[in-house]
RODO-2510 file (C-alpha; in nm, 4 decimals, decimal comma):
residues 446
     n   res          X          Y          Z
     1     x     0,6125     1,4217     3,4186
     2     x     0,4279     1,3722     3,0849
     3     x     0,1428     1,0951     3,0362
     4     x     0,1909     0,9247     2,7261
     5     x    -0,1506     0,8074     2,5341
     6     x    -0,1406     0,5175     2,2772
     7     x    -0,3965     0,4736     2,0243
     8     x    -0,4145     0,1041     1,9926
     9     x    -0,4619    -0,0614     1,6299
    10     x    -0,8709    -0,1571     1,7238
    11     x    -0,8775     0,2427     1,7613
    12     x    -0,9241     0,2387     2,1388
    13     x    -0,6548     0,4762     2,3642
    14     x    -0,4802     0,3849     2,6534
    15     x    -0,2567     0,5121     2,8978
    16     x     0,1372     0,3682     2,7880
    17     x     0,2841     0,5247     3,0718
    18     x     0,4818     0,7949     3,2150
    19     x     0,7421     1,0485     3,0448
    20     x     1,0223     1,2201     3,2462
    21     x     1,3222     1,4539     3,1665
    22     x     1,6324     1,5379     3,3053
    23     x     1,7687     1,8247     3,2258
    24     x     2,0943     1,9675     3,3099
    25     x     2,0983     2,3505     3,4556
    26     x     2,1615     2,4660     3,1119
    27     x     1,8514     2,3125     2,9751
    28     x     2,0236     2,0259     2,7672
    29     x     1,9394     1,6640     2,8246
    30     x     2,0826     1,4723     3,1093
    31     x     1,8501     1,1477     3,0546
    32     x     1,4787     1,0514     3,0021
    33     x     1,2765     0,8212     3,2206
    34     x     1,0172     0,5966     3,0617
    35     x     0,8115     0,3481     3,2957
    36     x     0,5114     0,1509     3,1313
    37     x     0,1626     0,2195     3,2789
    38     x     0,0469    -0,1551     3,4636
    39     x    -0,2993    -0,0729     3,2591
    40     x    -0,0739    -0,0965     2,8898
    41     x     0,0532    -0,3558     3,0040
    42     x    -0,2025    -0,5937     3,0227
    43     x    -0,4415    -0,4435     2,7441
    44     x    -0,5291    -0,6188     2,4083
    45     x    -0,2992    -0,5055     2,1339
    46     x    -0,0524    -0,3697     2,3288
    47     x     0,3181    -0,3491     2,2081
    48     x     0,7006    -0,2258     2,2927
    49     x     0,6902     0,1128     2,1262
    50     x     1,0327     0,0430     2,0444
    51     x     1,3289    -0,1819     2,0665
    52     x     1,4946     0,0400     2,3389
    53     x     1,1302    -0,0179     2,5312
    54     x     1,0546    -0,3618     2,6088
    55     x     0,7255    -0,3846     2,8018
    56     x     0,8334    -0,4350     3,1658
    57     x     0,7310    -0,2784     3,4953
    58     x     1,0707    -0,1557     3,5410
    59     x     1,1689     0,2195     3,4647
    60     x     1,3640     0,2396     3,1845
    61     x     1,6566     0,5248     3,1382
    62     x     1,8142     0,6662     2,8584
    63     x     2,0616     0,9849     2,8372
    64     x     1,8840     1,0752     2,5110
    65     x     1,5725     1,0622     2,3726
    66     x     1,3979     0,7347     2,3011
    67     x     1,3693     0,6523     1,9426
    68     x     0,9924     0,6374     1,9096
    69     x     0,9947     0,9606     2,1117
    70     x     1,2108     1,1183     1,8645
    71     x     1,0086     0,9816     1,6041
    72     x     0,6924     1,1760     1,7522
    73     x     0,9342     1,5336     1,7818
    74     x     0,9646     1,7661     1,4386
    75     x     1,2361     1,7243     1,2340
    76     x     1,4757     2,0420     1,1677
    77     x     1,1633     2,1966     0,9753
    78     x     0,9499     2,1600     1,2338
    79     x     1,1806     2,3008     1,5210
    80     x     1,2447     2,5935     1,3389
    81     x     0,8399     2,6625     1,3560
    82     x     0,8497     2,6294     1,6995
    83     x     1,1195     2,8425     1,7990
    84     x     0,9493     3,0967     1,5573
    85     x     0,6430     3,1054     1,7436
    86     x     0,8327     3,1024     2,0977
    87     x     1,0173     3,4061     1,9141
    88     x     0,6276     3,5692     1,8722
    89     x     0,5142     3,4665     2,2088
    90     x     0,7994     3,6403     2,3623
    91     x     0,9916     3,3091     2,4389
    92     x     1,3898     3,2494     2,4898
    93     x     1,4733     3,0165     2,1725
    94     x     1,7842     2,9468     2,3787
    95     x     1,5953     2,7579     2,6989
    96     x     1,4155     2,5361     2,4638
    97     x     1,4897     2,2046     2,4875
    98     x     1,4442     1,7883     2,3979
    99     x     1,0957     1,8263     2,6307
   100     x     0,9738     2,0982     2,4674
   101     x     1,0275     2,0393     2,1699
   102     x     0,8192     1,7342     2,2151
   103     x     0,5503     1,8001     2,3926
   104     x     0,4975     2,1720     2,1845
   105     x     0,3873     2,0066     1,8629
   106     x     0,0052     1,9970     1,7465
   107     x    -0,1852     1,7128     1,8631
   108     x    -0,3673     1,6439     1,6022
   109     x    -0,1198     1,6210     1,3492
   110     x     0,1884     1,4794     1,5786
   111     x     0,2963     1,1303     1,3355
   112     x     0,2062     0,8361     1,4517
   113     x    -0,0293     0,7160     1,7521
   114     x     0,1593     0,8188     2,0436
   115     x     0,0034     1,1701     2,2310
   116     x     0,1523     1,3534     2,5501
   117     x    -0,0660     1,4926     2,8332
   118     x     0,0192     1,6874     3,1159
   119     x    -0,2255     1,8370     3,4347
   120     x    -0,4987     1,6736     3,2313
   121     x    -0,4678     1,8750     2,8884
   122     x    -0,3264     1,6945     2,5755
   123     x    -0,0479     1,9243     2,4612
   124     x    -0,0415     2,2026     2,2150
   125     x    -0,4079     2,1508     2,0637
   126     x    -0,4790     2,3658     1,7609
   127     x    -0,7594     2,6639     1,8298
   128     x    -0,8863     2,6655     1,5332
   129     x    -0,8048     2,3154     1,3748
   130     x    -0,6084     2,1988     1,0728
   131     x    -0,6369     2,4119     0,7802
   132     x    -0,7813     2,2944     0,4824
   133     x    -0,6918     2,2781     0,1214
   134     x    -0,8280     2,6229     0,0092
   135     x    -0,5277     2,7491     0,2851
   136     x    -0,2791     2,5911     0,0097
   137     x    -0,1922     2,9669    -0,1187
   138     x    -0,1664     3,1183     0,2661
   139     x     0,0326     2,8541     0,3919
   140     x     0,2881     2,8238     0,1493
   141     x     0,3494     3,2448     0,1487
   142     x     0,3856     3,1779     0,4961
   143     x     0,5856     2,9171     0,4977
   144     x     0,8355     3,1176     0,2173
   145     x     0,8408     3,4036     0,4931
   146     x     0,9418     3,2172     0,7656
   147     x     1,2268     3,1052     0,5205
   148     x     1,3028     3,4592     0,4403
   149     x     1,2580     3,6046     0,7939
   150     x     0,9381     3,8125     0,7297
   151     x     0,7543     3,5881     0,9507
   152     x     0,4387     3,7315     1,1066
   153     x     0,1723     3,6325     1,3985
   154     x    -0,0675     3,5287     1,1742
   155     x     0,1207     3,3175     0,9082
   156     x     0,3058     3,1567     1,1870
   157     x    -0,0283     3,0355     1,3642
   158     x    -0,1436     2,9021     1,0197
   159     x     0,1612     2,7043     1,0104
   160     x     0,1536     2,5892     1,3575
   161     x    -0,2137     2,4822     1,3037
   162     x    -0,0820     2,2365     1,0005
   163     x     0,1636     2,0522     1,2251
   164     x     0,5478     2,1178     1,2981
   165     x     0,6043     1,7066     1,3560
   166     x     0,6675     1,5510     1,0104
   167     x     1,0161     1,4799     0,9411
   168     x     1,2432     1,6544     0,6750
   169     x     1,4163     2,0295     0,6422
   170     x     1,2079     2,1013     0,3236
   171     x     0,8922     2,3651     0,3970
   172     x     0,5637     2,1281     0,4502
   173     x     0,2204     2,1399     0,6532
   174     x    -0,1094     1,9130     0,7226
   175     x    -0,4045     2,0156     0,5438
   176     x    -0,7703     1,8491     0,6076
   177     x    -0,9378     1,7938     0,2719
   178     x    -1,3161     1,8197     0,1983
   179     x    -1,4051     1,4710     0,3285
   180     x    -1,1847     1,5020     0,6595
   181     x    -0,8916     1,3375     0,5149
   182     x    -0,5612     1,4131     0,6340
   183     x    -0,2603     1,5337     0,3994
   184     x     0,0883     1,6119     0,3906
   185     x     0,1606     1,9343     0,1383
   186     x     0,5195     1,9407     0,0753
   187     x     0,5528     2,2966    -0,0721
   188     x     0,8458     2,4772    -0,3187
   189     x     1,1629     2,6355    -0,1070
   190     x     1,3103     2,9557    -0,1932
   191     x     1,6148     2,7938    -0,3332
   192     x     1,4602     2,5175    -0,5359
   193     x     1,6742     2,4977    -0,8642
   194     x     1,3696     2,2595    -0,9942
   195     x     1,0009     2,1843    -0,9701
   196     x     1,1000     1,9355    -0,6851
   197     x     0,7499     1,8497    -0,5752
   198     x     0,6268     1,7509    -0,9211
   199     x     0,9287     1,5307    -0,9580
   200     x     0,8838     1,3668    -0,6235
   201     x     0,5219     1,2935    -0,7319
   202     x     0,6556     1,1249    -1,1163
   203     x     0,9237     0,9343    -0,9059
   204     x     0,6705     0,8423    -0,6884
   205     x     0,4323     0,7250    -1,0213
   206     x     0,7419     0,5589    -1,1247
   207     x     0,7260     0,3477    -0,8127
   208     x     0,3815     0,2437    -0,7789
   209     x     0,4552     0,0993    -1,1891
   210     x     0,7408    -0,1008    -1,0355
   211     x     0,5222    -0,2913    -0,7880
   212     x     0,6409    -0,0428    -0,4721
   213     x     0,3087     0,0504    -0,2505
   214     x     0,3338     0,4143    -0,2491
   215     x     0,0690     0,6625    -0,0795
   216     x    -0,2129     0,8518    -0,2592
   217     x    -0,1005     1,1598    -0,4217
   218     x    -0,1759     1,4107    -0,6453
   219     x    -0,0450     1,7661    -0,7717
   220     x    -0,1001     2,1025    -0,7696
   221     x     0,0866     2,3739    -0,9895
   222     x     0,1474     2,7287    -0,8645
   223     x     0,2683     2,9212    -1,1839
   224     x     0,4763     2,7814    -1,4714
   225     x     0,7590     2,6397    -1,2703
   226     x     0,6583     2,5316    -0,9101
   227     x     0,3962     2,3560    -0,7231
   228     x     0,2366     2,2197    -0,4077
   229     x     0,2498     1,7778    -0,3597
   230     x    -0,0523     1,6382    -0,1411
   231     x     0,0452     1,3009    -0,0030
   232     x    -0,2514     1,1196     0,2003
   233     x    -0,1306     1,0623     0,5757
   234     x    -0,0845     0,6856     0,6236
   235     x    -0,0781     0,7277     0,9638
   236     x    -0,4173     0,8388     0,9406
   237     x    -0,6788     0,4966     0,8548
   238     x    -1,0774     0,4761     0,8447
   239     x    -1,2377     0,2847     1,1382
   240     x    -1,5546     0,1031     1,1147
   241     x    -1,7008     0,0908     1,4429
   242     x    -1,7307     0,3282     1,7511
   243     x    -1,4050     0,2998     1,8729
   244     x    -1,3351     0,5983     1,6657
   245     x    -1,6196     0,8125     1,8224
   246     x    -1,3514     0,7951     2,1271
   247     x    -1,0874     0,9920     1,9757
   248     x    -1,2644     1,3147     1,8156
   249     x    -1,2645     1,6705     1,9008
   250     x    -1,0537     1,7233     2,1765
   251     x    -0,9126     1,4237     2,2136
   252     x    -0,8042     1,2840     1,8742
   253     x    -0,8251     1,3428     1,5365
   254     x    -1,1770     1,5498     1,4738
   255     x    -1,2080     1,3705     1,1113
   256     x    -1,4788     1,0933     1,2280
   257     x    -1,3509     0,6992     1,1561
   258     x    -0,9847     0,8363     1,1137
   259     x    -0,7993     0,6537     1,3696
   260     x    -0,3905     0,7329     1,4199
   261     x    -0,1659     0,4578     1,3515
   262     x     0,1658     0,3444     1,5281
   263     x     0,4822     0,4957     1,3292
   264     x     0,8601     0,3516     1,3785
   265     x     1,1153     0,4956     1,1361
   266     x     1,4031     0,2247     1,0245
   267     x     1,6317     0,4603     1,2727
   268     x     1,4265     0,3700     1,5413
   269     x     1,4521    -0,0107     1,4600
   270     x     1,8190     0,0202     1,4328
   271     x     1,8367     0,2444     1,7395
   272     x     2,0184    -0,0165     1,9376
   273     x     2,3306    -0,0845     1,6593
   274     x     2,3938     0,2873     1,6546
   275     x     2,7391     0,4124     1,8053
   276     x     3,0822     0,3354     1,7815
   277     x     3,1045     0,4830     1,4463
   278     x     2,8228     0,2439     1,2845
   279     x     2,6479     0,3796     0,9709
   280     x     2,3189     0,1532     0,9213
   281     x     2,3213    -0,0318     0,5626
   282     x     2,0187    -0,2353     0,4282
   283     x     2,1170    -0,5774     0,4673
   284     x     2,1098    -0,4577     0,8618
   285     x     1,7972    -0,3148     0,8136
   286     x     1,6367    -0,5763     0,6388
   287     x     1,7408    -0,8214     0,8799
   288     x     1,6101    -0,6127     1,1851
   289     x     1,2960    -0,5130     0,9339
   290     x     1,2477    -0,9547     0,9032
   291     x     1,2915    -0,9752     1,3210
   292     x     0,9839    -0,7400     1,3691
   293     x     0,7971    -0,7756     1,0842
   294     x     0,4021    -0,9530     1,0866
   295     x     0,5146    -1,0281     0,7294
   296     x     0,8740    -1,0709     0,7196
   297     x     0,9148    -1,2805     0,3436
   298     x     0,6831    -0,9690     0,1894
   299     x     0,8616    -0,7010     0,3721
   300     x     1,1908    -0,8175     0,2475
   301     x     1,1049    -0,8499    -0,0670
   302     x     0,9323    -0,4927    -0,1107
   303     x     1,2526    -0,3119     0,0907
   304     x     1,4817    -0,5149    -0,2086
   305     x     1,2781    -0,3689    -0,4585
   306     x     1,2981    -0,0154    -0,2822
   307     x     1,6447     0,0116    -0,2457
   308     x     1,6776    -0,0895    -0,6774
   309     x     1,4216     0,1785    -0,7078
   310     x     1,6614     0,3944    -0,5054
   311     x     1,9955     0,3664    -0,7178
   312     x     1,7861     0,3128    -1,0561
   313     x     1,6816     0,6744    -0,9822
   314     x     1,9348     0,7707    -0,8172
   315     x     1,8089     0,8940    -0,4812
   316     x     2,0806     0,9772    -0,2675
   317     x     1,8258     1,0990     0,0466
   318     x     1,7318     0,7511     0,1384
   319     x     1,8379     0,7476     0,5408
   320     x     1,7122     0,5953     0,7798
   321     x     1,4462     0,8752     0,8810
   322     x     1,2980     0,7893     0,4879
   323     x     1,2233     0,4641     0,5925
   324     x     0,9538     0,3170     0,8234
   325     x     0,7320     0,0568     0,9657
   326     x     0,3634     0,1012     1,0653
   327     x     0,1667    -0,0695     1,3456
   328     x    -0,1660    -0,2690     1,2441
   329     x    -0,1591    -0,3078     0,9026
   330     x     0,0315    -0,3493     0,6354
   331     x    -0,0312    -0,0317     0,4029
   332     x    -0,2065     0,1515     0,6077
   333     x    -0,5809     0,1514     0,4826
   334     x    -0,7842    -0,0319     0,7409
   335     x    -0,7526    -0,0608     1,1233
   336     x    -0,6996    -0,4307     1,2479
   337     x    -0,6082    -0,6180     0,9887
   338     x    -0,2779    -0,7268     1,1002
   339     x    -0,1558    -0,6580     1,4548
   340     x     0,2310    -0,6375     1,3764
   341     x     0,4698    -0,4300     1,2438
   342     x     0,4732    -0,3837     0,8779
   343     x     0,6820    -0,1780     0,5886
   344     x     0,4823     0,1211     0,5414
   345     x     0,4583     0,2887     0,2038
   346     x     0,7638     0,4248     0,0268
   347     x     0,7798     0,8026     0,0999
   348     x     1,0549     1,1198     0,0292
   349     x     1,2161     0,9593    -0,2820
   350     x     1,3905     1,2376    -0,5317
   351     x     1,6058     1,1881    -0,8140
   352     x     1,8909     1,3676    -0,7617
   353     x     2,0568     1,4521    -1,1238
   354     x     2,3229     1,6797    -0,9060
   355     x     2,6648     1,5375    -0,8623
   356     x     2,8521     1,6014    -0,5532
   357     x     2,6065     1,7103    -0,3429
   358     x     2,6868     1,6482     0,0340
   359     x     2,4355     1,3406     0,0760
   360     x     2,4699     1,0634     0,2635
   361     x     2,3265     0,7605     0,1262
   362     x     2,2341     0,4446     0,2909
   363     x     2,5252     0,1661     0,2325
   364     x     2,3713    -0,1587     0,0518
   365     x     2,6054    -0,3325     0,3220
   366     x     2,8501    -0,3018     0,5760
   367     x     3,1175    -0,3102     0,3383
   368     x     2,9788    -0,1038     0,0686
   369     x     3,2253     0,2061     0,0353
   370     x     3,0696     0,3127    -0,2733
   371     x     2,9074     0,6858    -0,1618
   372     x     2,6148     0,7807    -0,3698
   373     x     2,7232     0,5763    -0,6507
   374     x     2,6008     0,2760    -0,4999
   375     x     2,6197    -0,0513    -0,7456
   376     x     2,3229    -0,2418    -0,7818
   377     x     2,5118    -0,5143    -0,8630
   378     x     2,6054    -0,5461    -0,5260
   379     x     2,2749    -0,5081    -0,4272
   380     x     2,1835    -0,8486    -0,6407
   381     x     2,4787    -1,0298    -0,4753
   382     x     2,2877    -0,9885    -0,1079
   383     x     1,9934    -1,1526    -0,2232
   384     x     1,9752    -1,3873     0,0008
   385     x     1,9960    -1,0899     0,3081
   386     x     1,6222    -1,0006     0,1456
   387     x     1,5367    -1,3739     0,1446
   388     x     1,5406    -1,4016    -0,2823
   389     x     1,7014    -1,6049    -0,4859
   390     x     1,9222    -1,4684    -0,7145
   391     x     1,7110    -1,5785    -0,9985
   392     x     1,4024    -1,4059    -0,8149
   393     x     1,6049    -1,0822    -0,7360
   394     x     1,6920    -1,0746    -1,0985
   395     x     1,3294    -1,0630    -1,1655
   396     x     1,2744    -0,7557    -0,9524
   397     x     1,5610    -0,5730    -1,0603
   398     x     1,4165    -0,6238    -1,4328
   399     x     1,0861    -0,5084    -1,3453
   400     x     1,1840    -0,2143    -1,1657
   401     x     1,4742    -0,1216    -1,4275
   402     x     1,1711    -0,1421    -1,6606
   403     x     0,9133     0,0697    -1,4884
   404     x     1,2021     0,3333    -1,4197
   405     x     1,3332     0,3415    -1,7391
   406     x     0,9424     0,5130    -1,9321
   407     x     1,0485     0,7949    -1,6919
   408     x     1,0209     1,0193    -1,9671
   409     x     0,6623     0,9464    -2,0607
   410     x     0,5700     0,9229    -1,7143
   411     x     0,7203     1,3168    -1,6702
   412     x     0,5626     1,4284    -1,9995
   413     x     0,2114     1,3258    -1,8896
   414     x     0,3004     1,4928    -1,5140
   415     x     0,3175     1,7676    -1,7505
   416     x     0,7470     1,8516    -1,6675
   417     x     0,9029     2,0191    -1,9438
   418     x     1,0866     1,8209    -2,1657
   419     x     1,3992     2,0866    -2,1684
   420     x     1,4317     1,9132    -1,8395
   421     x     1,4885     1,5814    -1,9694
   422     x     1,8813     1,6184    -2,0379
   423     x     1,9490     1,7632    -1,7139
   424     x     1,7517     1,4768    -1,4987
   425     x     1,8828     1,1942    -1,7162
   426     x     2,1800     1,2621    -1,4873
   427     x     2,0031     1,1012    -1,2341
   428     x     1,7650     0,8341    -1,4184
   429     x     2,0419     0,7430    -1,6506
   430     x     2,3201     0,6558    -1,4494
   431     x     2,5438     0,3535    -1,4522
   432     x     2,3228     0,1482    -1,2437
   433     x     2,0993     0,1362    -1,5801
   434     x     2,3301    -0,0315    -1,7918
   435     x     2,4710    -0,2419    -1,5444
   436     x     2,0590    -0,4104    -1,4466
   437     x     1,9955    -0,4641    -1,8197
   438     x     2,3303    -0,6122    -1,8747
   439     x     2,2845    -0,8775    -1,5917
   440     x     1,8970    -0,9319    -1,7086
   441     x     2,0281    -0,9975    -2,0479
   442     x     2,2438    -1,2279    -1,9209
   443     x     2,0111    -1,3929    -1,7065
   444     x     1,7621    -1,4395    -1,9715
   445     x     2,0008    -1,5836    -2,2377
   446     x     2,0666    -1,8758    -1,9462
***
């Protein structure tokens, strides 16, 4: 039985409630037992964790994994870390299961507010911290071993040190800056046919110039044709106020004033539609975004302008994982300011100027049978699903097919080389283009 620790949105923790596992003899998952703590239930600022979790006394059963559980396990990247270092420690990769997985990743860098304590310890604590940005070079030759097999002890406790719970298959770590501030470095793989992390970080300039709240970023090169991306953590806000004090060292983050925030990816919110062959589109999630949202209007409106974003650039990695809400406020930069649910800043968006590559992109509807090739002209006819008017949603669509389409001046000053340009005007010049300025010009000669 696991104790699971909330960190509320004033900063102070409290005790949720109580994590079991059922495992079958050969280690896989029979169910998981969640029962809310009578102490959570009653405190200020206390919410359902998730859809599949209202807050009752009752125990609560699942035969999988609860989605704001699975939200707090690593992604594929992540799991192959930790069966890595069970490999060093003289583990069996093959008894490792759900629980472990789970309860093995860092504490201080595990996404999102939740934390897991068991016989009084909270789990897997780093012993010598988060590394810091001068660990840039170490971590991502490390992280390139583990990819090629040439793992060793030492490179493998760096890595475990950085975190092994963000989401994604792509090589990445936490790294503390010089004023405590928590990052995401998304580093280069092996078989990276492109500078991917400098074109995530010119889509992602691209965004913030189309009125989509982004985080803070900022690159750094490694040689002529790869680098390292730094994204600041948003689950990760400044506190004012000793609540903070509370949740150092030990017991939370050791930056002082940085307080963890509640994280719910979109395939948590849509946990409960899953099955039966159901592939989530964005008219569902945007009405399941507007049922939870503290904002719903705003949040509907910035999740239409996201998914033009999306098939103006064509990024065909938008699931539901590359989605998500936060808990307290509504981008992420100060505790307390709202205590809902809110849209949390855009985050993994990549043009894709590859055809044919085995993506699965997120429908605009339930009907949409368009595959990555999405039209955004369907997009415009479910307006009213993101509560616009079609006059209004033609007004996004123009802004954002404007800001998109300087994507060349953007990438020059990025410094990308412009023998580049030809091959990712595959992505930023697709049909999509044409077809937004050909309904804004016909909108504006109305």
């Amino acid at each position: 039985m696991s104790e699971v620790h909330v960190v509320l949105p004033d900063g102070t923790q409290v005790l949720a409630g109580t994590l079991d596992f059922d495992l079958t003899p050969a280690g896989t998952l029979a169910a998981t037992r969640f029962t809310y703590s009578a102490e959570y239930l009653t405190a200020t600022g206390a919410y359902a964790l998730c859809p599949e979790l209202p807050m009752t006394p009752r125990p609560m059963t699942s035969v999988r994994l609860f989605g704001c559980f699975q939200d707090a396990q690593p992604d594929s990247w992540g799991r192959h870390l930790l069966q890595i270092a069970t490999r060093h420690r003289g583990g069996n990769v093959t008894t490792m299961t759900e629980e472990s997985f789970l309860l093995d990743v860092h504490d201080e860098t595990r996404l999102g507010a939740l934390r897991f304590r068991e016989r009084g310890a909270f789990q897997a604590p780093a012993e010598d911290g988060v590394p810091t940005l001068v660990s840039i070079d170490r971590l991502v030759a490390a992280a390139q071993s583990t990819t090629r097999g040439t793992d060793d002890a030492e490179g493998m406790a760096l890595l475990l040190a950085a975190g092994s719970s963000m989401g994604g298959a792509r090589p990445k770590a936490t790294v503390r800056d010089a004023d405590g501030t928590l990052h995401v470095a998304k580093f280069p793989a092996l078989d990276d046919r492109w500078d991917v992390q400098r074109w995530e970080r010119i889509t992602l300039r691209l965004a913030a110039a189309a009125g989509i709240s982004v985080p803070e970023s900022r690159f750094i090169a490694r040689g002529a044709s790869h680098g390292v991306l730094l994204l600041r953590r948003f689950d990760r806000v400044p506190h004012v106020g000793s609540a903070a004090d509370n949740h150092g060292g030990s017991t939370g983050s050791r930056a002082p004033g940085l307080v963890r925030v509640g994280y719910m990816s979109a395939a948590t919110l849509l946990q409960h539609e899953f099955g039966g062959g159901y592939k989530p589109d964005y008219v569902s999630l945007s009405e399941d975004l507007q049922a939870l949202s503290h904002a719903p209007e705003a949040d509907a409106h910035e999740l239409f302008r996201r998914v033009a974003f999306t098939l103006l650039v064509r990024n065909t990695d938008d699931h539901m994982r590359n989605h998500a809400l936060l808990r307290g406020s509504a981008v992420g930069t100060q505790v307390g300011r709202a205590l809902g649910w809110r849209l949390s800043p855009a985050f993994d968006i990549n043009p894709q100027p590859l055809a044919g590559i085995p993506m699965a992109p997120t429908p605009i509807d339930f009907d949409d049978a368009d595959g990555p090739e999405r039209d955004i002209r369907r997009l415009l006819k479910n307006a009213a699903s993101f509560r616009l008017t079609q006059d209004d949603a033609t007004v996004i669509v123009r802004e954002v097919e404007e800001a998109t389409s300087r994507w060349t001046q953007v990438a020059l000053r990025e410094g990308a080389n412009p023998d580049e340009f030809e091959f990712f005007a595959k992505a930023f010049e697709n049909p999509n283009r044409e077809r937004a300025r050909s309904f804004n010009a016909s909108h504006r000669a109305q």
